[in-house]
Legacy VTK file of the C-alpha trace (Angstrom):
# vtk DataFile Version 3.0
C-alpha trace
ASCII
DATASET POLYDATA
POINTS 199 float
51.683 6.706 2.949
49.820 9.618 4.039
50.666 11.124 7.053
47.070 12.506 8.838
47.088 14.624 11.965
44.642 13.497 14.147
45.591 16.056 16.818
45.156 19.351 16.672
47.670 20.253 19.195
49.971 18.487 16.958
49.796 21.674 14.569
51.825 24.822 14.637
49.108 27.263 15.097
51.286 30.043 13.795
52.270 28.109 10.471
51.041 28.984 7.042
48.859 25.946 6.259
47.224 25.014 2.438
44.377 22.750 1.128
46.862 19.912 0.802
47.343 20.052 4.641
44.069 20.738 5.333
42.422 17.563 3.819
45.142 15.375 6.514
43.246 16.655 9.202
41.665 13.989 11.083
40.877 15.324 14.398
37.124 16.080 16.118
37.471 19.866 16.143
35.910 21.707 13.119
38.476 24.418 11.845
38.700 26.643 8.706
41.773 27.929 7.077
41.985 31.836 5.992
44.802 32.624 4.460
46.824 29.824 5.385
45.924 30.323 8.987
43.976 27.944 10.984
40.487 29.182 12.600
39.231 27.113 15.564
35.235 27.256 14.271
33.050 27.753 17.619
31.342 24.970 19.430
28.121 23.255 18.115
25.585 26.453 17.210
22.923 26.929 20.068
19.406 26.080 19.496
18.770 29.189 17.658
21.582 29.488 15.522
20.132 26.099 14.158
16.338 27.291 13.959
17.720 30.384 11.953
19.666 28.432 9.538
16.958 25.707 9.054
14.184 28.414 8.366
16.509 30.552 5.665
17.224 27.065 4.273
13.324 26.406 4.421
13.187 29.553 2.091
16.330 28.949 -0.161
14.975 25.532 -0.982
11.638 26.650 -1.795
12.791 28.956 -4.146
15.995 27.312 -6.168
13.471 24.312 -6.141
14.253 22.857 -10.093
16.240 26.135 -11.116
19.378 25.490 -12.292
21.692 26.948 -8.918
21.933 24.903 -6.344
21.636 25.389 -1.966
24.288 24.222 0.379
24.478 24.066 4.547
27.755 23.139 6.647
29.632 21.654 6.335
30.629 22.410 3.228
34.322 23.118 2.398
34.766 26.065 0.293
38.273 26.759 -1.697
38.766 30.325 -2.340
41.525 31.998 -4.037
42.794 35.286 -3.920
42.443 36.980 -7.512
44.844 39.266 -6.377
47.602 36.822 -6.998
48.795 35.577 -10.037
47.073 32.393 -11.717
50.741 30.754 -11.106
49.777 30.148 -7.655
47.515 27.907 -7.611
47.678 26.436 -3.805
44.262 27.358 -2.256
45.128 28.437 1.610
42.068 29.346 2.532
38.953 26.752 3.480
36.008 27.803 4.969
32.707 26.453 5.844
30.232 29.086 5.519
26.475 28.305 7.112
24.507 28.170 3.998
25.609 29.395 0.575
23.975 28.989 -3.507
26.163 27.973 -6.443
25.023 28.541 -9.366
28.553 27.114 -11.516
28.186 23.817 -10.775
31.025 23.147 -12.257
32.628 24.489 -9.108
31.225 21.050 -7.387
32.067 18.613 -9.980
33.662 16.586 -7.449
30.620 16.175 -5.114
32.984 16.654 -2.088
33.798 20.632 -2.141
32.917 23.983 -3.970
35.986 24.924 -5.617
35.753 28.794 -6.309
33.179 31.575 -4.772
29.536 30.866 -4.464
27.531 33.034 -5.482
25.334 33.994 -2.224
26.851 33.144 1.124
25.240 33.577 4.175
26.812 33.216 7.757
24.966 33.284 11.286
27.076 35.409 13.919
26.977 33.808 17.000
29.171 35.316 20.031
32.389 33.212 18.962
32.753 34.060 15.996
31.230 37.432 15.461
34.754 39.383 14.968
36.089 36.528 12.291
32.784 36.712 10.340
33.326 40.906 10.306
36.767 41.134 9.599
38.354 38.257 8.276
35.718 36.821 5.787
34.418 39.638 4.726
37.077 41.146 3.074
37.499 37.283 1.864
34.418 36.917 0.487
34.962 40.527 -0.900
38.316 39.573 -2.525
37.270 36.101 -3.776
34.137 37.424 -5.628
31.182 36.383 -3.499
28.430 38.457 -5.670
25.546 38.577 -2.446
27.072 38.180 1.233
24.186 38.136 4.282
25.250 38.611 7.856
22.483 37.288 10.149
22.553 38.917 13.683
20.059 36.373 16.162
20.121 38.687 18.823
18.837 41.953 16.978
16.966 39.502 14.766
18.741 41.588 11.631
20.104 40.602 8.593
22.896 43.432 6.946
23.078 42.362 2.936
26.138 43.558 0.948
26.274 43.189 -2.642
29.729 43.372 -4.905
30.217 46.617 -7.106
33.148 46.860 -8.492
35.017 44.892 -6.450
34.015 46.265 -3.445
31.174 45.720 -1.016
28.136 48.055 -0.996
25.903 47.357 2.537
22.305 47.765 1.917
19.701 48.833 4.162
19.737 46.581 7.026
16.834 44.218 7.409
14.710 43.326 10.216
11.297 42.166 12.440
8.370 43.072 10.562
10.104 43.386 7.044
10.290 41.563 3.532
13.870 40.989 3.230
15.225 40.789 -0.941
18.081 39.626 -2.953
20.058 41.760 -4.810
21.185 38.922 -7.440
18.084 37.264 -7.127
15.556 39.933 -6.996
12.395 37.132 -6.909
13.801 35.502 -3.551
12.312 36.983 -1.281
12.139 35.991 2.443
9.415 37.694 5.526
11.852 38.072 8.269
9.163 37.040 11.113
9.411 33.745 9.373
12.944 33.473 9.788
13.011 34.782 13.177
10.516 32.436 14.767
LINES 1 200
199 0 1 2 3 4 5 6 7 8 9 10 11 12 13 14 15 16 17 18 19 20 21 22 23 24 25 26 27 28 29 30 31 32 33 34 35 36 37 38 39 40 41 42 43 44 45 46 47 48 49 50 51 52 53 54 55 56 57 58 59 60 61 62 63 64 65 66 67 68 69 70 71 72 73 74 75 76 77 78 79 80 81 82 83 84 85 86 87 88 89 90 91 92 93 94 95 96 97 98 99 100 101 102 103 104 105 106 107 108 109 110 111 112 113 114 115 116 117 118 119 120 121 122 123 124 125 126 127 128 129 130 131 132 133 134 135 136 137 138 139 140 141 142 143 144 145 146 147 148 149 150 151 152 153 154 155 156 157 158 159 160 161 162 163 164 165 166 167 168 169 170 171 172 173 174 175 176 177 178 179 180 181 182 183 184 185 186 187 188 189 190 191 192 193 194 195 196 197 198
């Protein structure tokens, strides 16, 4: 029998944690695992944070409309892996939910319950609790997992920063905002007028 928390304060906060721990989870509060550490997610996104993500979504579905990759909202659980650890280890310990990301491998959702490996563009919404995970933490995650297009959306500046793996690494484009056409790097023909997205 299967032994499901259904209390978070039943965890260890400071314990390493994997997928296989992560799927007993039963209790109300969203949380993501980096690393095998356990990330409260903030409260329900404001107003905005919702207009934002419905508008880029708006665009992204326009766009992938019948082509082959496919557009995703939270909550979606994404399994990433570090590739700088052996193939031996396979226990995923980090699961995170980003706000809207592509896939393009669907193979990588054969399941129909989770993306198992790094989409391809991943886009998160800063809001003010979880600006400093969405900087630090998945950013060098994304970076290490190979997330090929990464936008940070900033509501309050009404900016969006792009970075784009090269070699490994990421490379921060011009930052886009008001009044501008914003593009993809991997997808040079999406592209998105800003005012539209900031409404």
């Amino acid at each position: 029998m299967e032994n499901f928390v259904t209390d978070i304060n039943d965890l260890d906060l400071k314990k390493t944690y994997t997928y296989s721990d992560y799927i007993l989870w039963k209790f109300k509060e969203r949380v993501e695992l980096i690393k095998g550490k356990i990330f409260k997610m903030s409260p329900a996104p404001n107003i905005s944070h919702q207009e934002i993500s419905r508008n880029i979504n708006r665009i992204l579905d326009h766009y992938f409309f019948n082509k082959s990759c496919k557009v995703f909202y939270a909550p979606l659980d994404v399994l990433l892996t570090d590739k700088k650890k052996s193939s031996e280890e396979n226990e995923i310990y980090t699961v995170v939910q980003p706000d809207l990301c592509v896939i393009c491998d669907l193979e990588k959702i054969a399941d129909g319950k989770k993306c198992l490996g790094a989409p391809d563009l991943v886009i998160e919404i800063l809001s003010p609790g979880n600006s400093k995970k969405e900087m630090d933490s998945k950013f060098d995650l994304y970076q290490e997992s190979g997330v090929l297009e990464y936008w940070l959306v900033y509501p309050e500046e009404k900016s969006i920063n792009i970075f784009v793996l090269k070699d490994n690494k990421y490379i921060g484009l011009k930052p886009v905002s008001e009044g501008q056409i914003l593009t993809s790097y991997i997808f040079p023909e999406l592209k998105a007028d800003m005012d539209k997205i900031f409404i």
